[in-house]
N, C-alpha and C positions, 0 to 999 in steps of 0.2 A: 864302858865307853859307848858300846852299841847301843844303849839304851836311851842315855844322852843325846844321841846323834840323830835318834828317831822322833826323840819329844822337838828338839829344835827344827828337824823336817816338818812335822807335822804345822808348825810355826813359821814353816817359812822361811828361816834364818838361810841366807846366801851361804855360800862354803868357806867364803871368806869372813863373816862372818863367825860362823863356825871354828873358825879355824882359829879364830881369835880369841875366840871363848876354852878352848883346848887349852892354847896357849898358857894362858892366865892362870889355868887350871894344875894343867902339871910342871911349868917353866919352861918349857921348851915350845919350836915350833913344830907344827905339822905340818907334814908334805900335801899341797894340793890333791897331788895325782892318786895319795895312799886315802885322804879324806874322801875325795871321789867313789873309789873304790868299796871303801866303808857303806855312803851312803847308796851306791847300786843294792848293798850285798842287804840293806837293812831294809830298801823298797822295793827287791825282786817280787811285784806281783802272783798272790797268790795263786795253786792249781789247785789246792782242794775243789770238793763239791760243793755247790752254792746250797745254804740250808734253806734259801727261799729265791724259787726264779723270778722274776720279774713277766708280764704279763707283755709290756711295752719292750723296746729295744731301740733306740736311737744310734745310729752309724753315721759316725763323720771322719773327716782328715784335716789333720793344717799341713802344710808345707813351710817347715823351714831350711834354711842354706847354712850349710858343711864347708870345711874345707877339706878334701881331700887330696889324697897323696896319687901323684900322676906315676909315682915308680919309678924318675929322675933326681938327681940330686943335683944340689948349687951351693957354691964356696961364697957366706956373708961378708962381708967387710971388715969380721975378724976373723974371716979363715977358716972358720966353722963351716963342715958341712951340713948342708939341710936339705930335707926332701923337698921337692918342687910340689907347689899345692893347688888345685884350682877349684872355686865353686863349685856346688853341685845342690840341687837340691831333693830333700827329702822326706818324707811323708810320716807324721802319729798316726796311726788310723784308731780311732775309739770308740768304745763300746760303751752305752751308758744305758744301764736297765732302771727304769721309770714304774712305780706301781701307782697308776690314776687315781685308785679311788681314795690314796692316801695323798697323794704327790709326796712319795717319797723318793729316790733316788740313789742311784752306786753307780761307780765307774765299774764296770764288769772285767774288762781288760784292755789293752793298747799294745799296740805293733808297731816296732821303727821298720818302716820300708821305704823301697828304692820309689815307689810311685800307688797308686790307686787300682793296680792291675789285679786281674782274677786270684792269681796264686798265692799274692800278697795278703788281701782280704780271706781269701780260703784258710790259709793260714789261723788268722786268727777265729775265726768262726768255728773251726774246729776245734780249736781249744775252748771255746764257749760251750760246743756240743760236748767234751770232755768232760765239764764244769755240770754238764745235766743240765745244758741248756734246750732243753728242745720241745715240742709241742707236746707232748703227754706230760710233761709236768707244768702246762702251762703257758707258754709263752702261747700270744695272740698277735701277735703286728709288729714288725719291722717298717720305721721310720728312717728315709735316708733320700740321698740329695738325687737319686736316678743312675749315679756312673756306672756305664756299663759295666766294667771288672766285677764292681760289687751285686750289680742284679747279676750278673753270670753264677758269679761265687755264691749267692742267697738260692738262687734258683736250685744248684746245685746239694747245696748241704740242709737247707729248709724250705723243700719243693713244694711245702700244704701250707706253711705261713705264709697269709696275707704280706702285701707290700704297701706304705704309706708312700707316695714320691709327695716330697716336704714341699707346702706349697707356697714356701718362701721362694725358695729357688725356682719352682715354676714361675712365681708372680716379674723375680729378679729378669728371667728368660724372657718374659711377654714384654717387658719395657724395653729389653733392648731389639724387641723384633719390633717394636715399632720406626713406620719410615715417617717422617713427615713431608710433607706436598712441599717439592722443589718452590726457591723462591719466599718460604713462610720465614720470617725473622726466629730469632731464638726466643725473645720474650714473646711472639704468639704461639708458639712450638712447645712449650712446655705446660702450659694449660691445657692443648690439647693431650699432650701426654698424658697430664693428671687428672683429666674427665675419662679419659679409657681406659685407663689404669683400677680409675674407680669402680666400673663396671664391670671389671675384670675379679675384683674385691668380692663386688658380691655376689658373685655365681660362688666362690666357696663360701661364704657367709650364708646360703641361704638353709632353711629350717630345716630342708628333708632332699633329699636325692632328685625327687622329682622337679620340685623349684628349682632346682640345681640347672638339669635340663633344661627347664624352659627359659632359665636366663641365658644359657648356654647356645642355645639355639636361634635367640633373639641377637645376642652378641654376633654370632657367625653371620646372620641375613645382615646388619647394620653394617659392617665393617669388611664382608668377603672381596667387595669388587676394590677399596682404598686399601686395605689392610692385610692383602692374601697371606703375608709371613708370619701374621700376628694370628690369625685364624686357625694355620696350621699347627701351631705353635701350641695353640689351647688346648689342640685336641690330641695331638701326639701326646700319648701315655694316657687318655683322660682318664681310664677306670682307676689304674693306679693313684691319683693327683683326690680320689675321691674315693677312697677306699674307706675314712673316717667314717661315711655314713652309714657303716655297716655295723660300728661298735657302738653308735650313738643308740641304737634300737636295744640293742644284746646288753647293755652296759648303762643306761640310764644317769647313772651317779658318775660315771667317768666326765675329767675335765673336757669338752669336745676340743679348746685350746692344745691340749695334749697331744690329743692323736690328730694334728695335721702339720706337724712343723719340726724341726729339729735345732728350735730356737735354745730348747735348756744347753744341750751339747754346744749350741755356738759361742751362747754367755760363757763356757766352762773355755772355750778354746781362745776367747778374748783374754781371758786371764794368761793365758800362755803367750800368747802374743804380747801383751804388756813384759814380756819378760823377754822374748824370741828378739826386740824390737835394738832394745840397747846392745845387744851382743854383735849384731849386722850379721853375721857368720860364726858358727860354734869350729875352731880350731879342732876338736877331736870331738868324737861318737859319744866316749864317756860320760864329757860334759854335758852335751846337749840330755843321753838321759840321767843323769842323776836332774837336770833343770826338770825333764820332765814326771821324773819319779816321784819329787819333793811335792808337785803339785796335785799328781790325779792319785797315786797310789793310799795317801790320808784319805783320798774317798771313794776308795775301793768298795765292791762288799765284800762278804764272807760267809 
């Protein structure tokens, strides 16, 4: 049956699903909570040692919502006692190791935590370092969205690995540091958005580190005295937000696409989300990971 259970993971098949397929199979039904189980114990993410480290390292999180148990209980409408439950949410944190000059790709590992915080991340990182993740055998560049927890916890466990701040999330941060001139309508307000935004584009677009700068610099004189938040904004973290132009020289064949974004990881956490969406809230921990085992552990490496 384990084996069964893995091919139709790997597939995709819901647990109900699943469970229907059993069904038919032996005559009888299966218990949700025992299939659940099953399918933890068949996608427990591997701890072996990685036979091939990844050079890249993409870090993200989704947040989905739980219901947990407050530790009171209530008598339903038939009488039955239940625990009292209330929202909470909670965090994937994920690891996706990236090789450029193939674009190849694995999920390296994931973490259900309470939040994005140093211990949480540390957590997983050191299991990465367990896996023989670490810079003598390779690893060059950690890609990730800036949160503090996680540069604490990197700084920490991978103190000589380079850091990429994605500069999705930067670009995301500069639109919303923009003010527009009291009094502008919305339909004039958004062109201006979208002409500084553009400029904004190609200071990392640009060929070499240096053009970098001097777009960078032209930005700041154009925009400092209307724009002060948005200025500040550019420059807070800059070496990090540009850190790409250092592998572009060392690494020629590398996608430059690659090393500035943590777009593959985010495509991977849409696919969660299309699943996270219909649920509203995961009733128990179980659920939520066997939902998320079915989808990142098939793309594990090893």
């Amino acid at each position: 049956m384990l084996n069964q259970v893995e091919r139709w993971a790997q597939l995709g098949l819901s647990l109900r699903q699943m469970q229907a397929e059993i069904g038919d199979e032996i005559g009888t039904q299966v218990g949700l909570r025992k299939l659940n189980a099953v399918v933890q114990a068949v996608d427990e993410p591997t701890r072996i040692e990685l036979t091939s480290v990844p050079p890249v390292i993409l870090l993200d999180a989704i947040w989905v919502t739980v219901l947990a148990p407050t530790g009171e209980r209530f008598v339903d409408k038939k009488g039955r006692l239940r625990w009292c439950k209330q929202r909470q949410k909670v965090a994937i944190l994920v690891a996706l190791g990236l090789w450029p000059h193939s674009q190849r790709w694995h999920i390296l590992d994931w973490e259900l935590a309470d939040g994005e915080d140093h211990a949480s991340w540390e957590r997983l990182l050191v299991r990465l370092e367990n896996r023989g993740v670490y810079r003598e055998r390779g690893v060059e560049l950690f890609i990730h969205d800036g949160g503090g927890g996680l540069v604490a916890a990197l700084n920490l466990i991978y103190p000589h690995v380079p850091h990429q701040r994605c500069v999705f999330h930067k670009l995301r941060n500069l639109w919303q540091a923009i003010r527009t001139p009291d009094g502008l309508k919305q339909r004039e307000a958004h062109p201006l958005k979208r002409d500084i935004m553009r400029q904004a584009v190609a200071i990392y677009r640009a060929s070499s580190p240096q053009q970098a700068l001097t777009l960078r610099h032209a930005f700041c004189q154009h925009w400092q005295n209307t724009q002060p938040e948005l200025v500040d904004t550019l420059l807070r973290d800059w070496d990090d937000t540009v850190t790409f132009y250092q592998f572009m020289t060392r690494f020629p064949k590398w996608k430059t696409t690659a090393l500035r974004t943590t777009s593959l990881l985010e495509r991977l956490n849409r696919t969660l989300r299309r699943l996270f969406r219909p649920a509203g809230a995961y009733h128990s921990l179980s659920g939520l990971l066997a939902t998320v085992a079915r989808v990142l552990n098939p793309l594990r490496a090893i």
